[in-house]
C-alpha positions in Angstrom: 216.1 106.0 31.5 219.8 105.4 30.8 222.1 106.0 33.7 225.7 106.7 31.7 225.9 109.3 29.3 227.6 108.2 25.8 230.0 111.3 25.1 231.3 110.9 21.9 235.1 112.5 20.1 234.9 112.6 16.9 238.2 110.5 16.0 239.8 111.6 12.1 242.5 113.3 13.4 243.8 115.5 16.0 244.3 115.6 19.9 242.2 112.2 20.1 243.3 110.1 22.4 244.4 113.0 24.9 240.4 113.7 24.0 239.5 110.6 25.2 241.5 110.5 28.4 241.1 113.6 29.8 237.0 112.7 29.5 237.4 109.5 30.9 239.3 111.6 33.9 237.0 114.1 34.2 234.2 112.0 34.2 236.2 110.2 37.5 236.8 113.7 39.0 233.0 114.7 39.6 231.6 111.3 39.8 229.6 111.2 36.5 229.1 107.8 35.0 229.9 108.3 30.6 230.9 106.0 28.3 233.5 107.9 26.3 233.7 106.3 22.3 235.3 107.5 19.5 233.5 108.8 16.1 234.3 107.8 12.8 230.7 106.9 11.3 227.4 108.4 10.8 225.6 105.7 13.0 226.7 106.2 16.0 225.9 110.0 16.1 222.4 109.4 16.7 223.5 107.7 20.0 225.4 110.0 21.4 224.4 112.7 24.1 227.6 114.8 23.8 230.6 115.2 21.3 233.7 116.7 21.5 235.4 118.1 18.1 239.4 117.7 18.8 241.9 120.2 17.1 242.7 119.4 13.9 242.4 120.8 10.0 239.3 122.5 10.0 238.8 121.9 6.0 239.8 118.3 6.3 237.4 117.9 9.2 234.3 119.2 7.7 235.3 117.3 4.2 235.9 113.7 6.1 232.7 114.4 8.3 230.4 115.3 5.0 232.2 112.3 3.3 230.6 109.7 6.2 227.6 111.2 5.6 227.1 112.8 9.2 227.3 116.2 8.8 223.2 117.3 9.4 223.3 114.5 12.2 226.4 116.8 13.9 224.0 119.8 13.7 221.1 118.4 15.8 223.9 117.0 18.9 222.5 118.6 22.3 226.0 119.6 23.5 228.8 120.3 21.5 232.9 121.2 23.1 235.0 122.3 20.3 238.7 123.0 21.0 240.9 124.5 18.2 239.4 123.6 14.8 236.3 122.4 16.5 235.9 125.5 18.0 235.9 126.9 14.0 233.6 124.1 13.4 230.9 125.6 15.6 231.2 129.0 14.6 228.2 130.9 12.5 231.1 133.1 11.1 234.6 132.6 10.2 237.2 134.7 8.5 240.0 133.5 6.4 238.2 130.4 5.3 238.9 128.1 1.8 235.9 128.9 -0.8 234.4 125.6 0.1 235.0 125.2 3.9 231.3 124.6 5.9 230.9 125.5 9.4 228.1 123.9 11.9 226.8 127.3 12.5 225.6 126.6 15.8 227.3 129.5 17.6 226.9 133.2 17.6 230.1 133.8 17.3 233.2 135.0 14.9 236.1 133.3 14.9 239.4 133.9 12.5 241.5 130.4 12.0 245.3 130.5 12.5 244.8 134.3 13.6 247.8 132.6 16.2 250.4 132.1 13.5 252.0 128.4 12.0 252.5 125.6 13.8 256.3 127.2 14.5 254.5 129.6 16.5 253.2 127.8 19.1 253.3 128.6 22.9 252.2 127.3 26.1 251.0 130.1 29.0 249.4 130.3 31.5 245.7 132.3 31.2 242.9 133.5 33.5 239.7 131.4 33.3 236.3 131.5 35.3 237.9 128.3 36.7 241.2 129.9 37.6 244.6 129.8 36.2 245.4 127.2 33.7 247.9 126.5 31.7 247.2 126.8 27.5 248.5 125.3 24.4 247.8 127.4 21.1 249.1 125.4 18.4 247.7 127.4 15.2 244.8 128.7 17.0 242.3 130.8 15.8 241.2 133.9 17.5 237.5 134.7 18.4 237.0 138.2 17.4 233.2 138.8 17.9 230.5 136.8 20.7 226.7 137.2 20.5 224.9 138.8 23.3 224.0 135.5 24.5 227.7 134.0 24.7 229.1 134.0 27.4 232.9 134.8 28.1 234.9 131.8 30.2 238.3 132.5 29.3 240.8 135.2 28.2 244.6 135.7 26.5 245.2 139.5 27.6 242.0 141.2 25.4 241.6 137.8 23.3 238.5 135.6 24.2 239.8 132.2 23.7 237.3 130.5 25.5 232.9 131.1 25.8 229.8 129.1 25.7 226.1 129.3 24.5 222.6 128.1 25.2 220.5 127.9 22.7 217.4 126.3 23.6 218.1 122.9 25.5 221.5 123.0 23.4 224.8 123.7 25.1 228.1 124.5 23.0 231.2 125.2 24.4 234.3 126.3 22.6 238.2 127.2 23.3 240.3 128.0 21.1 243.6 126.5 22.9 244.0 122.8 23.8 242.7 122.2 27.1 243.3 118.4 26.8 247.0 118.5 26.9 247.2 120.3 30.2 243.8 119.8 32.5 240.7 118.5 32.9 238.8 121.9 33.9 236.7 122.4 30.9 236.0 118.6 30.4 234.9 118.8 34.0 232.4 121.9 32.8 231.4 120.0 30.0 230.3 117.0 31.8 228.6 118.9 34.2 226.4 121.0 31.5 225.7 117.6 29.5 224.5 116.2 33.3 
């Protein structure tokens, strides 16, 4: 049995290398071995145990992704964090969408992209989580407006869920709707400990 876990962020654009860092920090902070690689190419999805789907352009995410031909192999990841546009990725409903924009459909939940405004609009502050006080970064986020009965609430801006996570099976999906790289490490930290 493999001792590190291979924790993958899918790498076309977006928050990256911040991605990547706070991972590899994370990982230091609880003592969990992971090799932390970035994703451009259908063969190395089969490989991973974990991916992480940065911010971004939704629409240009799911085109580049069905472009290299590793869309289905996306699907069938055990664990899945999506901040920002990969939190849209995950979503079994979203509203405001272009005519041909995909989503994983892997989460019971409804999420509405830019509900936050332009990128002019962007804010920092700081929100209530299950792991405390932490400071956010919307930059054109989207708003969840509807969980399943099975999601599970971990963070909220005033009424707004911005934060939850799902089981489904042996699969673990976690999705915020703010940047949580750019500030901490908390919800890499949860991550890693669900994908342990």
């Amino acid at each position: 049995m493999k001792s590190k876990k291979k924790i993958g962020v899918l790498a076309f654009h977006g928050d990256v290398i911040e991605h990547i860092e706070a991972t590899k920090k994370a990982s230091n902070n609880i003592h969990f071995e992971t090799d932390v690689v970035p994703v451009r190419t259908k063969d190395i999805i089969n490989t991973l145990d974990a991916l992480i789907i940065p911010g971004g352009e939704s629409t240009t995410l799911h085109k580049l992704c069905e472009r290299e031909g590793m869309w289905e192999k996306m699907r069938r990841i055990k664990n899945i964090f999506g901040t920002c546009a990969g939190a849209i990725m995950l979503a079994k409903a979203v509203r405001h969408k272009t005519p041909d924009q995909k989503t994983l459909e892997l989460m019971d939940i409804d999420i509405d992209r830019n509900a936050y405004g332009r990128q002019t609009e962007s804010f920092e502050k700081d929100v209530k989580t299950n792991f405390g006080y932490i400071p956010a970064v919307f930059i054109r986020a989207p708003k969840i407006k509807r969980v399943g009965k099975d999601v599970k609430i971990l963070a909220k801006n005033d009424r707004e869920t911005i934060a939850c996570e799902q089981r489904v099976g042996n699969n673990y999906y976690l999705a915020a709707c703010f940047h949580p790289e750019l500030r901490s490490t908390l919800f890499h930290e949860y991550f890693l400990r669900n994908v342990r």
